[in-house]
C-alpha positions as CSV (number, residue, x, y, z in Angstrom):
1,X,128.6,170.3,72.3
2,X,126.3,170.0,69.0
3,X,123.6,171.5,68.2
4,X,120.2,169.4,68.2
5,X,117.0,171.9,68.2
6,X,115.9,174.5,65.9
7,X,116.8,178.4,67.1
8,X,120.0,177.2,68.3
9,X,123.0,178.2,66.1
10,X,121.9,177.7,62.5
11,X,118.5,177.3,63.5
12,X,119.1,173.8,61.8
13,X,116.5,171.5,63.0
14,X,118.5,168.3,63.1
15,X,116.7,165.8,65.4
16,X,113.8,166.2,62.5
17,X,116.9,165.7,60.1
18,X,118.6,162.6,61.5
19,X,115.4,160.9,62.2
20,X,114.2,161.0,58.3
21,X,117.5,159.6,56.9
22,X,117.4,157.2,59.9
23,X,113.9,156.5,59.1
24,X,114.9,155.5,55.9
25,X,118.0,153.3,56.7
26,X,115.9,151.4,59.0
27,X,113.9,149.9,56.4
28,X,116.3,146.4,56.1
29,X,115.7,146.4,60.2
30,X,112.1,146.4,59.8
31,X,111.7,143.7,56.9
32,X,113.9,141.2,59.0
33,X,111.7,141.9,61.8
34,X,108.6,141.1,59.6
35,X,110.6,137.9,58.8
36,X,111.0,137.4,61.9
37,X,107.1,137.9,63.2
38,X,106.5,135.4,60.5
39,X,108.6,132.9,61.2
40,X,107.7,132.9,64.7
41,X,103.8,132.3,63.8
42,X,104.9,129.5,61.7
43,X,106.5,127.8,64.8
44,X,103.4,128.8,67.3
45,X,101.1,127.0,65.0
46,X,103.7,123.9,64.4
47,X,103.7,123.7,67.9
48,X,99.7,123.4,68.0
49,X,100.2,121.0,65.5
50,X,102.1,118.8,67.6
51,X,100.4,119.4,70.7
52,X,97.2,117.9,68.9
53,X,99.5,115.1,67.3
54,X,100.5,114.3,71.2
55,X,97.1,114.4,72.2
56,X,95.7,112.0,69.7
57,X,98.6,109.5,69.7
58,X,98.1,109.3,73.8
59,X,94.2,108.1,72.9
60,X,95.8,105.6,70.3
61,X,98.4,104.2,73.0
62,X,95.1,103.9,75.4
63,X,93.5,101.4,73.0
64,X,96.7,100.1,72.5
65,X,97.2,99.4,76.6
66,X,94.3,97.6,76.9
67,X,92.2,100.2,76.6
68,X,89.7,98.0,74.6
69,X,90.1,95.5,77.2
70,X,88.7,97.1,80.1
71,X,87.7,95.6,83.3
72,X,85.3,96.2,85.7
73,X,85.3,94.8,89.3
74,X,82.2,95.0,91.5
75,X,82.0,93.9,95.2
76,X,78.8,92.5,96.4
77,X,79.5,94.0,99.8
78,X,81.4,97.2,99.3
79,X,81.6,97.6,102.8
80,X,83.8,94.3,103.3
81,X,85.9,95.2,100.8
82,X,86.7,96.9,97.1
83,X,88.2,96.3,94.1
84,X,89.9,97.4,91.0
85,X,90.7,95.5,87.3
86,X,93.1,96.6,84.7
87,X,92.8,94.9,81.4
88,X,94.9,91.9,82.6
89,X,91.6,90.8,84.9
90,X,89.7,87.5,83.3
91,X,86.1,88.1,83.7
92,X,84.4,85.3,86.2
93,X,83.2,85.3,90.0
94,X,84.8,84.7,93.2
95,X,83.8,84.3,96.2
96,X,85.4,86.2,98.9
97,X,85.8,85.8,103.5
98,X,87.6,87.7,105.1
99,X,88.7,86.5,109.3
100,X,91.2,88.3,109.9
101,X,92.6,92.4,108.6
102,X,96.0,93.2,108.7
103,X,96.9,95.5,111.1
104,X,100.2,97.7,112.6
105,X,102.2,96.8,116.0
106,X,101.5,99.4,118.2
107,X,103.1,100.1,121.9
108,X,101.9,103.0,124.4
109,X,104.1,103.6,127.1
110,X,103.3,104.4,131.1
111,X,102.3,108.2,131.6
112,X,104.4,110.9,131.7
113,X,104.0,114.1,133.8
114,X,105.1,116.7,131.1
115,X,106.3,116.1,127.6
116,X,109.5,119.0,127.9
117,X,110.3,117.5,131.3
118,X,114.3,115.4,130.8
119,X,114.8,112.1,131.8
120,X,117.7,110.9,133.0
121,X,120.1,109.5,130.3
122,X,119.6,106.3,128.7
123,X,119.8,104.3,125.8
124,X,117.1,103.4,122.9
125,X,116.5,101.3,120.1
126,X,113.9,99.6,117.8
127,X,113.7,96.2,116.2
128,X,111.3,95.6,113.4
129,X,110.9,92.1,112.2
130,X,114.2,90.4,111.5
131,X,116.0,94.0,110.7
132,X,118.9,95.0,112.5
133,X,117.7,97.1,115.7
134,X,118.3,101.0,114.7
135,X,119.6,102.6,117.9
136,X,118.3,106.4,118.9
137,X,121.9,108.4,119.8
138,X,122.3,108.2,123.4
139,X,121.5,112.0,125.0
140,X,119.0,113.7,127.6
141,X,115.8,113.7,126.2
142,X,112.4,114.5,126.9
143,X,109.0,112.8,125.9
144,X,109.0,115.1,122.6
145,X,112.7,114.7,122.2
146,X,112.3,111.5,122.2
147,X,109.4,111.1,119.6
148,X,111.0,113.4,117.6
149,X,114.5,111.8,117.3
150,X,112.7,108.0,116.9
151,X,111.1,109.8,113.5
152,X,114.2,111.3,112.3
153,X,116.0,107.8,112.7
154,X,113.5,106.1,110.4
155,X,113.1,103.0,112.4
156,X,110.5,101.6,110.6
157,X,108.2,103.0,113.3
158,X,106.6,106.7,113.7
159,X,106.3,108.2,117.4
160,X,103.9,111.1,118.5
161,X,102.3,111.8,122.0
162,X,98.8,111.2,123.0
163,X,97.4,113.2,126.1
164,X,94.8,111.3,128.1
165,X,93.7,114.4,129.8
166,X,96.3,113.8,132.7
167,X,99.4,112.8,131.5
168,X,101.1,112.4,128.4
169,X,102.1,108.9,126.7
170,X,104.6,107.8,124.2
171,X,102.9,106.1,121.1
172,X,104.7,103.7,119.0
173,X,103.0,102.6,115.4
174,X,105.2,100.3,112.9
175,X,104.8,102.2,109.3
176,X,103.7,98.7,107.5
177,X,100.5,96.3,108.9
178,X,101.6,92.7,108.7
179,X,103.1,90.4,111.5
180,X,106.7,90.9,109.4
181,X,106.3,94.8,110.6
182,X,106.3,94.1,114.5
183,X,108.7,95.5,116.5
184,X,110.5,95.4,120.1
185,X,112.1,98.4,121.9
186,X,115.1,98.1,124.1
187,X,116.0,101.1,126.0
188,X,118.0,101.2,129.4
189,X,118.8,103.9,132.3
190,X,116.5,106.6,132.4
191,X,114.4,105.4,129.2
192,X,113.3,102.1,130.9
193,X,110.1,102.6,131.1
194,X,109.4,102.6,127.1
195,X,111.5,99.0,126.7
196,X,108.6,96.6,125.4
197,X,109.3,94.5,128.2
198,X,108.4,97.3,131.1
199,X,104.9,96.6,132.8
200,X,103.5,99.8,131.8
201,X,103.9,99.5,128.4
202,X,100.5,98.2,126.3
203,X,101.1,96.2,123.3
204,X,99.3,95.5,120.2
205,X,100.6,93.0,118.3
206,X,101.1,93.0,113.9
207,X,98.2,90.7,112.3
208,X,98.3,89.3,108.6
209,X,95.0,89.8,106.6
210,X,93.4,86.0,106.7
211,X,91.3,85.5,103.6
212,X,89.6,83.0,101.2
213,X,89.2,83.1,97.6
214,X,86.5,80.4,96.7
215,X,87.8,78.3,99.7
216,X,91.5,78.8,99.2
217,X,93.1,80.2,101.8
218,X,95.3,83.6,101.2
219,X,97.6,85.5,103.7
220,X,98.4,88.9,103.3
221,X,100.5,91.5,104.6
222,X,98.7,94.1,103.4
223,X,94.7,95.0,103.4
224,X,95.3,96.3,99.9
225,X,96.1,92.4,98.1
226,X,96.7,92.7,94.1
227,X,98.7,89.4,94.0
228,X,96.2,87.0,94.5
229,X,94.2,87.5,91.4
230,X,95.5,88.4,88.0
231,X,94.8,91.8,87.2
232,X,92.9,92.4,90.3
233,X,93.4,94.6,93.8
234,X,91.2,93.8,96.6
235,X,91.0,96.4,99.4
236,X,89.9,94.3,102.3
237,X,87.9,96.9,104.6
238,X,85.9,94.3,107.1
239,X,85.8,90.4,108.9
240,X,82.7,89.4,107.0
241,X,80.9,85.5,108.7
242,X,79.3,85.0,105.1
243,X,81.1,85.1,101.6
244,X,80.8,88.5,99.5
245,X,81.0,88.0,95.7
246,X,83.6,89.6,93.5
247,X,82.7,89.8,89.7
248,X,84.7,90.8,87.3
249,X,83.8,91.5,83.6
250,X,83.7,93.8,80.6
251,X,83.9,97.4,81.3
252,X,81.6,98.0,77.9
253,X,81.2,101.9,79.0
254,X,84.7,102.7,79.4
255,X,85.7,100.4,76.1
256,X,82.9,103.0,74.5
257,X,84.9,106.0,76.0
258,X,88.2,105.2,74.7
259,X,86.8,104.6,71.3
260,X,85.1,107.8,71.4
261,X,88.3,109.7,72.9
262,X,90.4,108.5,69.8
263,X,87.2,109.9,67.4
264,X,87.8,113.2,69.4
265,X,91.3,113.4,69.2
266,X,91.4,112.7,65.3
267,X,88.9,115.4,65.1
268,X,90.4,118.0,67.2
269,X,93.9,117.4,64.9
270,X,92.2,117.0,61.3
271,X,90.3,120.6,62.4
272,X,93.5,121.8,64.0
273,X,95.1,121.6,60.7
274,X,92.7,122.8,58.6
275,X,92.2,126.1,60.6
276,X,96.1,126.7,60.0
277,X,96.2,126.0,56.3
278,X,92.9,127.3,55.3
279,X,92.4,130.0,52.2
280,X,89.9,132.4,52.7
281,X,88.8,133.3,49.3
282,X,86.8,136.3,50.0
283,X,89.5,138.1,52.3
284,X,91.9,136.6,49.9
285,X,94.3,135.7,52.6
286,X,95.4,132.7,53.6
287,X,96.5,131.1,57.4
288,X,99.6,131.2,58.6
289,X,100.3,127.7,57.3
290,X,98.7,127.5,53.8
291,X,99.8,125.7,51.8
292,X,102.8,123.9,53.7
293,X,103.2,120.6,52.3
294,X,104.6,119.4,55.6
295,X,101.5,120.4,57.6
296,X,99.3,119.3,55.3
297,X,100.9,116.0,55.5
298,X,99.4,115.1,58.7
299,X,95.7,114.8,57.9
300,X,96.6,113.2,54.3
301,X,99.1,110.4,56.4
302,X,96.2,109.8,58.6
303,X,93.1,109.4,55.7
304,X,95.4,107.1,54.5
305,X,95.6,104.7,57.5
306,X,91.8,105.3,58.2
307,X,90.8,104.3,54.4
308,X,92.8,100.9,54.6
309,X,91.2,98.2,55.7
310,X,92.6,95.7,58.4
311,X,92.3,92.0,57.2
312,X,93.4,89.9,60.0
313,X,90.4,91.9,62.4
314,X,88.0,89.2,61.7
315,X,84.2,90.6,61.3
316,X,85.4,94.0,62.0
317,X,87.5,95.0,59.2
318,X,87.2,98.9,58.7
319,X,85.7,102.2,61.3
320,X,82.3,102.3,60.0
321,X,81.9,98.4,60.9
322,X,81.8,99.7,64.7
323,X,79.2,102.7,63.1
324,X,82.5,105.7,62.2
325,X,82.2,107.1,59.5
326,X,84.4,110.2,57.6
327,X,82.8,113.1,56.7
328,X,83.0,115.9,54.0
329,X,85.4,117.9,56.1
330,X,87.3,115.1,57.2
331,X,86.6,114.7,60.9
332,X,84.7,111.2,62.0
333,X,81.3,110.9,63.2
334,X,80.1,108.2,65.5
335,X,77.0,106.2,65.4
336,X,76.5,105.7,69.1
337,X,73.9,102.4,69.1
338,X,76.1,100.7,66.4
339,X,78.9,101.4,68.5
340,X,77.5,100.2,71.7
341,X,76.2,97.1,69.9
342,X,79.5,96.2,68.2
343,X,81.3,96.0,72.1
344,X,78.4,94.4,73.6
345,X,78.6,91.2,70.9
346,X,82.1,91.7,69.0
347,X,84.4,93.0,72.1
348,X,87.4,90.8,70.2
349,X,87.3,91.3,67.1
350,X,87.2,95.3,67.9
351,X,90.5,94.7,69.9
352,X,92.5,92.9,67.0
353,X,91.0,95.9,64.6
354,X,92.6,98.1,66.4
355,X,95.6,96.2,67.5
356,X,97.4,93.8,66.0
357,X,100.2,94.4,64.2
358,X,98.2,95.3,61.2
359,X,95.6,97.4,63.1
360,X,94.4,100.5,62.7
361,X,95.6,101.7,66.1
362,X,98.6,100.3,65.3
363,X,99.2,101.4,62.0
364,X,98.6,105.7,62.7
365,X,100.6,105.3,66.0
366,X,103.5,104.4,63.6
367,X,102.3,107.4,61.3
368,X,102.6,109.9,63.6
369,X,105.5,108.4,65.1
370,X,107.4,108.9,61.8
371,X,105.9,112.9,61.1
372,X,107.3,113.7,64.6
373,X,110.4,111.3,64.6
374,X,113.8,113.5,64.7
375,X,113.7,112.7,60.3
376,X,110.2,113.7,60.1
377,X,108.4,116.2,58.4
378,X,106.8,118.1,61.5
379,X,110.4,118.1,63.2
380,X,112.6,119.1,60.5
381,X,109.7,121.6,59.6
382,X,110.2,123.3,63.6
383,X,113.7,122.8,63.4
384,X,114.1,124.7,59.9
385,X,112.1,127.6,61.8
386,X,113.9,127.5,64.9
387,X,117.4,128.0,62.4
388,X,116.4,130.6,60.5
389,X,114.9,132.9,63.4
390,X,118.2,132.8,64.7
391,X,119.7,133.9,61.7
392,X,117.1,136.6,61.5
393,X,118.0,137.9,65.2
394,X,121.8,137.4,64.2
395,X,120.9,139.8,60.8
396,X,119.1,142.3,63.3
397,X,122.2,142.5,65.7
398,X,124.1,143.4,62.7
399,X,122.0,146.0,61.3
400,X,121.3,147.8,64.6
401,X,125.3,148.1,65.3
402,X,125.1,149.6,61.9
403,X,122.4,152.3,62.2
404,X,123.8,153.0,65.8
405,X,127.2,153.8,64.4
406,X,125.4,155.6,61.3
407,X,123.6,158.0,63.5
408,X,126.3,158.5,65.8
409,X,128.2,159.7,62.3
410,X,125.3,161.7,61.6
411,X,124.9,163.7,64.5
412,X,129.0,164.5,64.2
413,X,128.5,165.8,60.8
414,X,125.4,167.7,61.5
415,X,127.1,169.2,64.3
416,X,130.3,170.2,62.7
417,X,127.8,171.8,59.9
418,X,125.6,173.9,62.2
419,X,129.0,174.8,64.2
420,X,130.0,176.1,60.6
421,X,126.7,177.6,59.5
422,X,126.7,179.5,62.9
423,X,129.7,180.9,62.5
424,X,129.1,182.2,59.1
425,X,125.7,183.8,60.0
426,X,127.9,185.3,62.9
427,X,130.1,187.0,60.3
428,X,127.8,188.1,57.8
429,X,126.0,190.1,60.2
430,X,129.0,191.7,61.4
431,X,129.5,192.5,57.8
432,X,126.0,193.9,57.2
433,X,126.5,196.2,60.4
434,X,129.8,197.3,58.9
435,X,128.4,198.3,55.2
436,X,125.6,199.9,56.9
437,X,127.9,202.7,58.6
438,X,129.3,202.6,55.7
């Protein structure tokens, strides 16, 4: 067994020892790891990088999906029914009556004493529309057997119990309004009384939603219509005797948010990058990314874009026609009643600026495109990183085997040493005691 603590043997202390030469030897270890650190704060802040490059390419693909185009659509009775526009909407009025919602088949059977009580056996099955009838396996069931095995068999039609305060009753609702969604039940044996056709069953039958659109007449199987105007959904809510109004027109406040969004965006990445490749020249330090060409190709790409100006936009030709304008430290500043006035009187021409194939929209979409494309700068930049931290952590494996096997050496020899120191020191004092009889 060796020795490892001073006063043992030689009094050698050789932890102390072995842990200064293997201070020493661990010095490669340490500067790979430093590497290592470094590398891995190169990637963290590439990744921010991109993250801000996502962000302010979804605000570009927002004025590039009609985004600029917005719609709003306003019911003059609310309470008959809503609506929504996308940017596919034409502006204009209509003039909406509604006689008749849509509304789900429904069937409640005859009571029932107790929902666990068994009937006798029987057989079951549901019809909706022109479907093939869905059978319900034959079996002993009860009232909640029953419901339960008509909604695993996904008829078309959910089942739950309602108690009246006396008995119980078996509740039949088709999952879809519309006459198309009304079904028949046939059952047999001891499940007669819920066929459709049994006295003690109550009926209501499927309606399609009746409606007019400036006189024209519109049938829908749904209360929630989006096919009868371009662009538009109606959610019909009530029968109304006198025609609402549905207007539909320029959504100027949210066309003024989406402008503003992209500002933001373009400002959160242009500051984004300058906080990672900034040089503070009193600390003398720079950020973890100055001076990376390939970072600092991302603001540059995009200056470039935003100083060009687009000549098939019409009156709107260049950011501070809609009141944005660049500033010293490279974000954009926005000029809110120029802004507002440009939509209000120049809606177009601030679409085509944006987005035609020239646009400005356009144009940096492609940009960033490219810096994050599996070619581009950002990419091969993360990609170079990712590499050569694995080749660090490879380098590290190495070493450590090394500097294991060196200390296990270590220890050998330095226990074979204070083995032979020990035994010397044994014999000189046997000598010493000899000479001194002597």
């Amino acid at each position: 067994m060796g020795i490892s603590s001073a006063g043992i043997g030689s009094g050698l202390d050789v932890n102390s020892l072995i842990t200064q030469i293997m201070s020493a030897e661990r010095v490669p270890l340490d500067l790979l790891k430093a590497k290592e650190t470094v590398a891995n704060a190169r990637l963290s802040a590439f990744g921010t990088v991109k993250s801000a490059m996502a962000t302010f390419q979804a605000a570009l693909k927002t004025l590039q999906a009609g985004g600029l185009n917005a719609q709003n659509a306003t019911s003059s009775s609310p309470t008959t029914f809503g609506a929504t526009a996308t940017d596919a909407a034409t502006p204009g009025s209509y003039a909406i009556t509604i006689s008749q919602l849509a509304r789900q088949a429904k069937q409640i059977s005859g009571a029932v004493a107790s929902p666990t009580t068994d009937f006798a056996t029987g057989t079951l099955s549901i019809q909706v529309g022109t479907a093939p009838a869905i059978s319900i396996p034959e079996g002993v069931y009860s009232l909640q057997g029953m419901s339960d095995a008509i909604n695993k068999a996904n008829t078309g039609v959910s089942a739950s119990i309602v108690f009246d305060g006396v008995a119980s009753h078996l509740s039949l609702t088709s999952t879809s309004t519309g006459v198309a969604s009304d079904f028949t039940v046939a059952a047999t044996g001891g499940l007669a009384q819920f066929d459709s056709t049994s006295a003690s069953v109550t009926k209501q039958a499927a309606l399609d939603a009746n409606f007019t659109i400036d006189g024209l007449a519109v049938t829908s199987a749904s209360n929630s219509v989006s096919t009868a105007i371009k662009g538009v959904t109606l959610n019909l809510a009530a029968v109304n005797a006198t025609a609402s109004t549905l207007t539909i027109a320029r959504d100027d406040t949210k066309v003024k948010s989406n402008v503003n969004d992209f500002v933001k965006a373009y400002n959160a990445l242009t500051t984004t990058v300058k906080g990672l490749t900034s040089y503070d020249a009193a600390a003398k330090k720079g950020a973890v990314l100055t001076g990376d060409s390939g970072a600092l190709s991302v603001p540059s790409a995009l200056r470039r874009e935003i100083s060009t100006a687009v000549a098939s936009s019409g009156t709107i030709t260049s950011l501070s026609s809609l009141g944005i304008t660049s500033q010293r430290d490279g974000t954009l500043t926005v000029d809110d009643v120029k802004l507002s006035k440009a939509i209000s009187t120049d809606a177009g021409n601030i679409a085509r600026f944006f987005n035609n194939p020239d646009g400005l929209a356009t144009r940096l979409n492609l940009s960033v495109t490219r810096l994050l494309d599996t070619t581009g700068v950002i990419t091969s930049r993360t990609d170079g990183l990712t590499a050569s931290i694995k080749s660090l952590q490879t380098q590290e494996e190495a070493v450590i085997v090394r500097l294991t096997q060196k200390e296990t050496a270590l220890r050998r020899q330095f226990t074979n040493l204070d083995t032979v120191l020990a035994g010397l020191q044994s014999k000189g004092a046997f000598l010493s005691a000899q000479l001194a009889r002597l």
